[in-house]
PyMOL Python script that loads the backbone (N, CA, C, O; Angstrom):
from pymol import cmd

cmd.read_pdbstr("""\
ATOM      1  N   UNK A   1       0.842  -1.177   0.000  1.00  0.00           N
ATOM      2  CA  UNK A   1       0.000   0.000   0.000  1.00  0.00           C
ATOM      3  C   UNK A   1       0.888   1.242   0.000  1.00  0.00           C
ATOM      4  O   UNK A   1       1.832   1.371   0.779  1.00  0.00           O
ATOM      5  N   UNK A   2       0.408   2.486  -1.255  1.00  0.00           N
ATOM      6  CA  UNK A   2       1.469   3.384  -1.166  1.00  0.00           C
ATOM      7  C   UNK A   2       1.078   4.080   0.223  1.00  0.00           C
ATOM      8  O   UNK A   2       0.073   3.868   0.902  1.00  0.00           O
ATOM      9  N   UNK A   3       2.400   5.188   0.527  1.00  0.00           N
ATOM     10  CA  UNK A   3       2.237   5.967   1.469  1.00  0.00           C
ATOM     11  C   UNK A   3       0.964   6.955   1.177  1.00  0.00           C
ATOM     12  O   UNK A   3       0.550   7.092   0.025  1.00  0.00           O
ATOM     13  N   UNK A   4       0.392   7.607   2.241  1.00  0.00           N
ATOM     14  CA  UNK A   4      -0.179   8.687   1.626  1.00  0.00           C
ATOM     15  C   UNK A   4       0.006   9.672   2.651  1.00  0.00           C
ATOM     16  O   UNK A   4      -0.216   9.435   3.839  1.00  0.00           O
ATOM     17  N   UNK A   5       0.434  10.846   2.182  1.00  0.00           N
ATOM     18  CA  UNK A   5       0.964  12.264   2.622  1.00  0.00           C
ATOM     19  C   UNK A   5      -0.439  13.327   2.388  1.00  0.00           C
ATOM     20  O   UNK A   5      -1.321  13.147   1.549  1.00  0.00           O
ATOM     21  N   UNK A   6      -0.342  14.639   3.530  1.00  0.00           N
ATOM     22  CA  UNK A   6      -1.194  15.483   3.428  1.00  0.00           C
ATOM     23  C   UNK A   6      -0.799  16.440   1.996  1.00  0.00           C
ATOM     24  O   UNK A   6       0.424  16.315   2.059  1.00  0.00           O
ATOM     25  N   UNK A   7      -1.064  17.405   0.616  1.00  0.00           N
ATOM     26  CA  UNK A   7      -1.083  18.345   0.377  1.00  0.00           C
ATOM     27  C   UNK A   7      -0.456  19.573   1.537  1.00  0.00           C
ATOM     28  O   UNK A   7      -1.169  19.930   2.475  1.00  0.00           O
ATOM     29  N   UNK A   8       0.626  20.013   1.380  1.00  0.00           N
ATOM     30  CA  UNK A   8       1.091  21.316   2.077  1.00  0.00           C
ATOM     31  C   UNK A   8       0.343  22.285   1.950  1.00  0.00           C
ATOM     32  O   UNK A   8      -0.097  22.913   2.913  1.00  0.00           O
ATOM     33  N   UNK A   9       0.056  22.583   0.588  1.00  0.00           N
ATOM     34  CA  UNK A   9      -1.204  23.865   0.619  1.00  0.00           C
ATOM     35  C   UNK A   9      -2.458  23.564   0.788  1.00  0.00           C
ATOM     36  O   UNK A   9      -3.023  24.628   1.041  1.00  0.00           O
ATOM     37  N   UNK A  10      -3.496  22.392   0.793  1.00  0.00           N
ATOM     38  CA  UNK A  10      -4.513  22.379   1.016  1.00  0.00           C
ATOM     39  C   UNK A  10      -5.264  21.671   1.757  1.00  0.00           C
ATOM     40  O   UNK A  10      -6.468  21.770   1.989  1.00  0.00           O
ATOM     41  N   UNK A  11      -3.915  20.405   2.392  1.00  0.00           N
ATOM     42  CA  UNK A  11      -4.589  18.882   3.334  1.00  0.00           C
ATOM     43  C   UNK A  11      -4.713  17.892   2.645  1.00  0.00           C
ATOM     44  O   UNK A  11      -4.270  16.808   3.025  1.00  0.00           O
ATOM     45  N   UNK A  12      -5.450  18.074   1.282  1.00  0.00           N
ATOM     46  CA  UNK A  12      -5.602  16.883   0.873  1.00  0.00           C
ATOM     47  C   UNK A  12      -4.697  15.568   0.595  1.00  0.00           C
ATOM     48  O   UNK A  12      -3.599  15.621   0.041  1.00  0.00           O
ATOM     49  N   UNK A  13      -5.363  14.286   1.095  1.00  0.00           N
ATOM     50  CA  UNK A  13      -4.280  13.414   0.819  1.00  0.00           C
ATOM     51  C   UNK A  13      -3.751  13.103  -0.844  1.00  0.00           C
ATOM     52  O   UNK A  13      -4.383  13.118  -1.901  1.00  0.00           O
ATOM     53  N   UNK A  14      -2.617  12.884  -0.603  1.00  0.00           N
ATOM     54  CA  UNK A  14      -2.036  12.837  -1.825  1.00  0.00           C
ATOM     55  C   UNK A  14      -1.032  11.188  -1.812  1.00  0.00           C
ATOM     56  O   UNK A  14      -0.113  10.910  -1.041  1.00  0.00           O
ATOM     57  N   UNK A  15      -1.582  10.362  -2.886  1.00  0.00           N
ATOM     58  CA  UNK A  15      -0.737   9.032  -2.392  1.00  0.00           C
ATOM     59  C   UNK A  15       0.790   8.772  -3.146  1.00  0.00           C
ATOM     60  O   UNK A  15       0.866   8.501  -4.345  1.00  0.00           O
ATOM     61  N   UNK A  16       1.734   8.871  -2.445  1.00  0.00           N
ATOM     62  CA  UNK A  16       2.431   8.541  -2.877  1.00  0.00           C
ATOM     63  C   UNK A  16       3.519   7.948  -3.392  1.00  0.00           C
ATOM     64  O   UNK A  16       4.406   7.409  -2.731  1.00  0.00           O
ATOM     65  N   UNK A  17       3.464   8.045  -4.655  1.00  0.00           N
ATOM     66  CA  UNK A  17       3.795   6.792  -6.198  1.00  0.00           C
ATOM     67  C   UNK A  17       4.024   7.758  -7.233  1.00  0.00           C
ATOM     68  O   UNK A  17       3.411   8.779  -7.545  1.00  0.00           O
ATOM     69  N   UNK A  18       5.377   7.020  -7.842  1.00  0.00           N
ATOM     70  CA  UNK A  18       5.679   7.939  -9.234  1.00  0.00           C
ATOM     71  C   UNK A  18       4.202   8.656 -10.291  1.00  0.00           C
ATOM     72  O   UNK A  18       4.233   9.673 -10.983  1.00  0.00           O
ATOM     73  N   UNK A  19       3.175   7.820 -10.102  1.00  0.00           N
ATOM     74  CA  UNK A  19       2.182   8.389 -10.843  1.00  0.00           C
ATOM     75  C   UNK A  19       1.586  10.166 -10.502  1.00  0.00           C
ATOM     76  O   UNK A  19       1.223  11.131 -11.174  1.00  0.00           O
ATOM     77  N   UNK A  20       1.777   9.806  -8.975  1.00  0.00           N
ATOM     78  CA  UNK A  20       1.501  11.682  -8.269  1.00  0.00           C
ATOM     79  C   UNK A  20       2.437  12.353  -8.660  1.00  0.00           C
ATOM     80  O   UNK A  20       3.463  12.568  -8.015  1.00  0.00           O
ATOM     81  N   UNK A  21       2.062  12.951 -10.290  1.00  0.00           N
ATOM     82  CA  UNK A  21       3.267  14.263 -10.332  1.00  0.00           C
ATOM     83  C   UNK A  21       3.458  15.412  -9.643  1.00  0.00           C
ATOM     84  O   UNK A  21       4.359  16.236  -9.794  1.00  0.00           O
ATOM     85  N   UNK A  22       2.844  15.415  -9.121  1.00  0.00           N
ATOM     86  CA  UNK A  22       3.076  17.093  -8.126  1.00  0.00           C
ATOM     87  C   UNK A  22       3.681  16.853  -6.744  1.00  0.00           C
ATOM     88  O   UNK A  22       4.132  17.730  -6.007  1.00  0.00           O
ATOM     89  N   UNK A  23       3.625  15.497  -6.489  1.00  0.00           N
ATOM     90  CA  UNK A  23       3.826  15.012  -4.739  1.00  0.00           C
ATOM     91  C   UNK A  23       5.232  16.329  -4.341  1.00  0.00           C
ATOM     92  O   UNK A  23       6.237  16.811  -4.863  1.00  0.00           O
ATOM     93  N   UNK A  24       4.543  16.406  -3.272  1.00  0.00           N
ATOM     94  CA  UNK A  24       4.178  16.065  -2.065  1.00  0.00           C
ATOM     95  C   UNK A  24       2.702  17.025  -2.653  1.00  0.00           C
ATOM     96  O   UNK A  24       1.744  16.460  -2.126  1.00  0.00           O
ATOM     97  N   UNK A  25       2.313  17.913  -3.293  1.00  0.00           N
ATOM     98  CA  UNK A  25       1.187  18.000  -3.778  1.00  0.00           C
ATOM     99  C   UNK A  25       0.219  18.009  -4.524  1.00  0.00           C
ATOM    100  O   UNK A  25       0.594  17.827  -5.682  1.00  0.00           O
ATOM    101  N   UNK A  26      -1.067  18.155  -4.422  1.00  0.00           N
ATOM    102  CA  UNK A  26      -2.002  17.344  -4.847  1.00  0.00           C
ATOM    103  C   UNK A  26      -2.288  17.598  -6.156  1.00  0.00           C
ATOM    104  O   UNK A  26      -2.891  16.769  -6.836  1.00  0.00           O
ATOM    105  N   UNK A  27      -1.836  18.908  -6.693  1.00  0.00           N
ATOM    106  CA  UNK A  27      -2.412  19.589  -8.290  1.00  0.00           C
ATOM    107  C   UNK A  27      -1.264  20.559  -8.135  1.00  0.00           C
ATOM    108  O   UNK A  27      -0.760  20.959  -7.086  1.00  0.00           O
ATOM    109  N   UNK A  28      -0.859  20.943  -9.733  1.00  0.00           N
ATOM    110  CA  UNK A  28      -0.196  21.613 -10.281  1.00  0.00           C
ATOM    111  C   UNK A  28      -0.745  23.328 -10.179  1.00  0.00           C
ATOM    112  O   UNK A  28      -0.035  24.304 -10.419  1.00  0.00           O
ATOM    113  N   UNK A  29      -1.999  23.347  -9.813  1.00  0.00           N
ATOM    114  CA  UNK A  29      -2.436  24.613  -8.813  1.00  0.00           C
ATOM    115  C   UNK A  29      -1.946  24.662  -7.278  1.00  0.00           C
ATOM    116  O   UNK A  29      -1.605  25.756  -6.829  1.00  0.00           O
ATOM    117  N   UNK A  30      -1.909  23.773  -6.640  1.00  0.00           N
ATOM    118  CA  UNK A  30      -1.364  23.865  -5.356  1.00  0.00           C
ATOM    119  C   UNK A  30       0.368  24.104  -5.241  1.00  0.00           C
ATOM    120  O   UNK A  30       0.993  24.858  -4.497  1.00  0.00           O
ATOM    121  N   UNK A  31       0.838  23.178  -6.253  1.00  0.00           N
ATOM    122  CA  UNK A  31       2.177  23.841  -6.303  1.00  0.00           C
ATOM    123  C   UNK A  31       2.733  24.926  -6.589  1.00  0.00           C
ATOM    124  O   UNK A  31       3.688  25.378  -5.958  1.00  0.00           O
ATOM    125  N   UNK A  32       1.934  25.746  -8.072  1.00  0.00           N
ATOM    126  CA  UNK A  32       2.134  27.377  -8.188  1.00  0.00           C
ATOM    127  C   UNK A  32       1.711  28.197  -6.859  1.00  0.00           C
ATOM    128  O   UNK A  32       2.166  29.340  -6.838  1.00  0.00           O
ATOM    129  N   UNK A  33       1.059  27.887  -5.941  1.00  0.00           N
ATOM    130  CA  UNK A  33       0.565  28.511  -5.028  1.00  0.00           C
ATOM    131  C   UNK A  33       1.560  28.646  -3.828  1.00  0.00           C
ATOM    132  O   UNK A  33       1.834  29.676  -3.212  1.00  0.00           O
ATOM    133  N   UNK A  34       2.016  27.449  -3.642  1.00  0.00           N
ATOM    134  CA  UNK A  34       3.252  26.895  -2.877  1.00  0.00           C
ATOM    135  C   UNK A  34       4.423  28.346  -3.345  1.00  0.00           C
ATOM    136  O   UNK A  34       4.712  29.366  -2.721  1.00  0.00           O
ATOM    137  N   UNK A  35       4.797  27.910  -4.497  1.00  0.00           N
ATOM    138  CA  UNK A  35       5.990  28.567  -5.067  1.00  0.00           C
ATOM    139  C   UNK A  35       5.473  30.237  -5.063  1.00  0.00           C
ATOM    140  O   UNK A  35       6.167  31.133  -4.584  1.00  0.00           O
ATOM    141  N   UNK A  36       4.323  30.423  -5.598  1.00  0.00           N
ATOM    142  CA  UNK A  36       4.141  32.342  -4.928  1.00  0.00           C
ATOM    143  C   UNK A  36       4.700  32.489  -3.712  1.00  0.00           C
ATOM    144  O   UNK A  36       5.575  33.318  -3.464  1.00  0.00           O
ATOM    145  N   UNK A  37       4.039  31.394  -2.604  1.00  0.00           N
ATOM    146  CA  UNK A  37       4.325  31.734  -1.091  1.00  0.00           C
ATOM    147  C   UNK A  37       5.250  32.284  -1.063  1.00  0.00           C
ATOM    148  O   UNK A  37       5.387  33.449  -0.687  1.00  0.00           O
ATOM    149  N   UNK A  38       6.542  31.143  -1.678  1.00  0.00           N
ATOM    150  CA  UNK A  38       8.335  31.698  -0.974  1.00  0.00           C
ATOM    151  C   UNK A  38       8.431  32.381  -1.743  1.00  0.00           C
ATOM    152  O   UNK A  38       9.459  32.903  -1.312  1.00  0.00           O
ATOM    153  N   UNK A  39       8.091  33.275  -3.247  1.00  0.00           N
ATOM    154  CA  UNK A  39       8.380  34.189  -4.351  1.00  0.00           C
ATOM    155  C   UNK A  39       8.489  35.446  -3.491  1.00  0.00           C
ATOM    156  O   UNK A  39       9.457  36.203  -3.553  1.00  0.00           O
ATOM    157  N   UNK A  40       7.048  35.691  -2.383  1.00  0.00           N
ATOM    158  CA  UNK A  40       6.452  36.521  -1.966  1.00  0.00           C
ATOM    159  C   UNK A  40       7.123  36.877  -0.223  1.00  0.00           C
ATOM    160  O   UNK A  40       6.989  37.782   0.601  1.00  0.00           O
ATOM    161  N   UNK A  41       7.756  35.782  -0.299  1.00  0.00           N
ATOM    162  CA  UNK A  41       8.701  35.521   1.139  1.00  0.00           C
ATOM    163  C   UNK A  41       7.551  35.933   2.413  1.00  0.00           C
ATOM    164  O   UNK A  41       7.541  36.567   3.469  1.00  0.00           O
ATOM    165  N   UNK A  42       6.512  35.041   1.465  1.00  0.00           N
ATOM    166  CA  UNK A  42       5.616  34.474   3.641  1.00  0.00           C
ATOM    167  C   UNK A  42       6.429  33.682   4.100  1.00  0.00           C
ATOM    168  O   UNK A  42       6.601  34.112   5.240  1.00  0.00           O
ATOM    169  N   UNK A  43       6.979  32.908   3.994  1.00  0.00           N
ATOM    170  CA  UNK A  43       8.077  31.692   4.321  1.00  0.00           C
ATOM    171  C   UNK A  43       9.163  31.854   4.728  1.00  0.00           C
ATOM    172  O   UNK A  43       9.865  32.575   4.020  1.00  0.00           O
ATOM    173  N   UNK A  44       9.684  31.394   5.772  1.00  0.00           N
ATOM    174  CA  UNK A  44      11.019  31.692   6.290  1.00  0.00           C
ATOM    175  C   UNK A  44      11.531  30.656   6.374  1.00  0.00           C
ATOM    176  O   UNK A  44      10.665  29.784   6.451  1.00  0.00           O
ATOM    177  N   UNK A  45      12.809  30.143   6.410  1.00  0.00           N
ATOM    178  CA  UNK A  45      13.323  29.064   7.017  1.00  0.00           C
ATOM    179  C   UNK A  45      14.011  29.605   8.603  1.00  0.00           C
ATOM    180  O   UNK A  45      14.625  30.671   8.593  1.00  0.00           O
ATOM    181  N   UNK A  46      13.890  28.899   9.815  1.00  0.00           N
ATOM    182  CA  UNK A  46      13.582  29.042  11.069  1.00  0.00           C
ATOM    183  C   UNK A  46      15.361  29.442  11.146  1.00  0.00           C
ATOM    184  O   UNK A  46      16.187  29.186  10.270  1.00  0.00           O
ATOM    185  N   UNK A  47      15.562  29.997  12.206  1.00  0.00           N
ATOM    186  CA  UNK A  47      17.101  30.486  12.566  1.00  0.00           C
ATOM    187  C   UNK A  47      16.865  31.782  13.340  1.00  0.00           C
ATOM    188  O   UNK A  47      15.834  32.446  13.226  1.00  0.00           O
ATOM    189  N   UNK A  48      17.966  32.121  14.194  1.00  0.00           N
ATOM    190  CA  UNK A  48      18.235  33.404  14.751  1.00  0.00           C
ATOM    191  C   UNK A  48      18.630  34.475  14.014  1.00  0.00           C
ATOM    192  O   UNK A  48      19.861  34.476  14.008  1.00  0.00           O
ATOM    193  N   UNK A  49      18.264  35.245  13.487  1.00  0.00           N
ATOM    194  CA  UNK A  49      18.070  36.638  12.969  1.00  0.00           C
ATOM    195  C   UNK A  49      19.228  37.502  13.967  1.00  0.00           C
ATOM    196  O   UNK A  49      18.977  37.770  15.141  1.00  0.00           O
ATOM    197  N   UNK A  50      20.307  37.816  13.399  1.00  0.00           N
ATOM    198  CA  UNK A  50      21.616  38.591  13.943  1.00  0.00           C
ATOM    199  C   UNK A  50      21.390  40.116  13.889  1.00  0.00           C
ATOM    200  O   UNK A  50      21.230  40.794  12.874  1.00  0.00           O
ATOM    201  N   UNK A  51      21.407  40.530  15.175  1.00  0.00           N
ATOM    202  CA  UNK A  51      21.524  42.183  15.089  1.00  0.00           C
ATOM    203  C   UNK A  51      22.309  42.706  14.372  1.00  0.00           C
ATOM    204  O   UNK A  51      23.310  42.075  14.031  1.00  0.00           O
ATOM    205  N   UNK A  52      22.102  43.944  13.953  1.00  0.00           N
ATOM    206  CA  UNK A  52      23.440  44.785  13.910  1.00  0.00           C
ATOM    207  C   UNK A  52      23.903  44.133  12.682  1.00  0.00           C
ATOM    208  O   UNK A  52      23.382  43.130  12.194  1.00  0.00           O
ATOM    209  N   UNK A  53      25.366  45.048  12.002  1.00  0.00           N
ATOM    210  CA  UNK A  53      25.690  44.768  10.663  1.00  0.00           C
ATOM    211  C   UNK A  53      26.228  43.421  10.532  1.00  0.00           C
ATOM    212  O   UNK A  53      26.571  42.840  11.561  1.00  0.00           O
ATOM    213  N   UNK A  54      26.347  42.843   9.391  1.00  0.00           N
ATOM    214  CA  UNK A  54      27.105  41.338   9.009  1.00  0.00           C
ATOM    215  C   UNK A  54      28.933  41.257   9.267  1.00  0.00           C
ATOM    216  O   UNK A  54      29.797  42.128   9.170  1.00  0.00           O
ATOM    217  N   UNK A  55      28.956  40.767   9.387  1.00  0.00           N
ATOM    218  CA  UNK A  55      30.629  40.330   9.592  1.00  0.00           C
ATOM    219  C   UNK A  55      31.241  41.393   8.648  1.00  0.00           C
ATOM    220  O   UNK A  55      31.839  42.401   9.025  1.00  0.00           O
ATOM    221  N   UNK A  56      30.920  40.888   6.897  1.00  0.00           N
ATOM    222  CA  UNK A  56      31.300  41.960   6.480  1.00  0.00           C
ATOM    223  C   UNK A  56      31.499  43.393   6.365  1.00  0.00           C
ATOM    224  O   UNK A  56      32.432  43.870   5.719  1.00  0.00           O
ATOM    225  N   UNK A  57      30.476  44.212   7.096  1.00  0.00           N
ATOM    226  CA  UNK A  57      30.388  45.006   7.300  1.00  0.00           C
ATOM    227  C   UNK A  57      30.945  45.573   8.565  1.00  0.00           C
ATOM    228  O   UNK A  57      30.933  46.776   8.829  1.00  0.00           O
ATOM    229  N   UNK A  58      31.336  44.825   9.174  1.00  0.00           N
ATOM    230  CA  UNK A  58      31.857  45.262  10.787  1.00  0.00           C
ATOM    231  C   UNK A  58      33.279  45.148  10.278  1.00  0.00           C
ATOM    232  O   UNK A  58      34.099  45.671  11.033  1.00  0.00           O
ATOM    233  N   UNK A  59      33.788  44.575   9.147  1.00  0.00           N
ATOM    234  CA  UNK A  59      35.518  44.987   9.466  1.00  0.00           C
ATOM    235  C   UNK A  59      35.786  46.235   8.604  1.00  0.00           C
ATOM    236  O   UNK A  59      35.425  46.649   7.502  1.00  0.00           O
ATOM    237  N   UNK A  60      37.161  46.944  10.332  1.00  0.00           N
ATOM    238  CA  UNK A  60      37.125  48.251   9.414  1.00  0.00           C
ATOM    239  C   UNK A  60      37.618  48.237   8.074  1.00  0.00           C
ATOM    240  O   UNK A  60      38.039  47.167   7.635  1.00  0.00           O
ATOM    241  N   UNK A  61      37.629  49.088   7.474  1.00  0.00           N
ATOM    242  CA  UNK A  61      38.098  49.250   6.008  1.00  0.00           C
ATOM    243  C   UNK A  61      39.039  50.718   5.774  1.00  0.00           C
ATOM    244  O   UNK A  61      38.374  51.676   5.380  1.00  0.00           O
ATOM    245  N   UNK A  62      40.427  50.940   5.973  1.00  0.00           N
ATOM    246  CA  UNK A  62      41.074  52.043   6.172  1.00  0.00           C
ATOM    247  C   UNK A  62      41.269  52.306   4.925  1.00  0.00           C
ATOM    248  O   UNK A  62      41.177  51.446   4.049  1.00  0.00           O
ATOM    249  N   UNK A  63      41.621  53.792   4.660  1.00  0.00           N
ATOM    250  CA  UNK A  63      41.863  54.504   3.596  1.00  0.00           C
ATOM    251  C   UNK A  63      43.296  53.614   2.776  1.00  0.00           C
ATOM    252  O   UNK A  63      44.424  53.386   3.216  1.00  0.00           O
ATOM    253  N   UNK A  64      42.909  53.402   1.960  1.00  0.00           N
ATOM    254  CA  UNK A  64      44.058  52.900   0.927  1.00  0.00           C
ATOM    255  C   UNK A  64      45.114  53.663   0.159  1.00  0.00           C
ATOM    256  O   UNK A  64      44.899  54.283  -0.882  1.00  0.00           O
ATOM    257  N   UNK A  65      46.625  53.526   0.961  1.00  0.00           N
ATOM    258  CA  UNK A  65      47.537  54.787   0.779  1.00  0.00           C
ATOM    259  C   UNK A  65      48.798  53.450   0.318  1.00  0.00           C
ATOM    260  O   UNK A  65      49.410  52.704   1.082  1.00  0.00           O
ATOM    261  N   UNK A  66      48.867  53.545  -1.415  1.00  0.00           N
ATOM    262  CA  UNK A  66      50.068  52.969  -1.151  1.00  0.00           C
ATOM    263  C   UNK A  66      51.502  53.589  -1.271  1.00  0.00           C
ATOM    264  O   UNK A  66      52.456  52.862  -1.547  1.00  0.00           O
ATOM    265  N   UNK A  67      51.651  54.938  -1.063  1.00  0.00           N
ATOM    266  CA  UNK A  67      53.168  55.422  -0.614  1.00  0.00           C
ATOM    267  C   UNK A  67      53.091  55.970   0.583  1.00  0.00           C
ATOM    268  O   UNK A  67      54.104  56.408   1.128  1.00  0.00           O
TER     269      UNK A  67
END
""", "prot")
cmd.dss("prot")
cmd.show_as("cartoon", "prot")
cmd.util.cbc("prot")
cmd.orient("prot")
């Protein structure tokens, strides 16, 4: 018996087997919908968010004198 997985965008079960082209979802509408999400950046991937400037930006950078 194949597995069967929820749809990410809508619940519905979706069974899956090479025949489910969209797996992990259910229609080729649910996947464009999917892909707006992160286009549109509702989506985050989870991590600590760093104050203040990036590494790069924190090293000084002195005036460039070469004589």
């Amino acid at each position: 018996m194949p597995t069967v997985v929820k749809c990410p965008t809508c619940g519905k079960d979706v069974r899956w087997t090479s025949e489910s082209r969209f797996r992990p979802f259910c229609s080729e509408r649910c996947k464009q919908t999917d892909l707006g999400a992160w286009a549109a950046e509702k989506y985050r991937i989870g991590g600590n968010e760093q104050e203040g400037a990036s590494s790069e930006e924190e090293t000084p950078r002195g005036d460039y004198n070469p004589h």
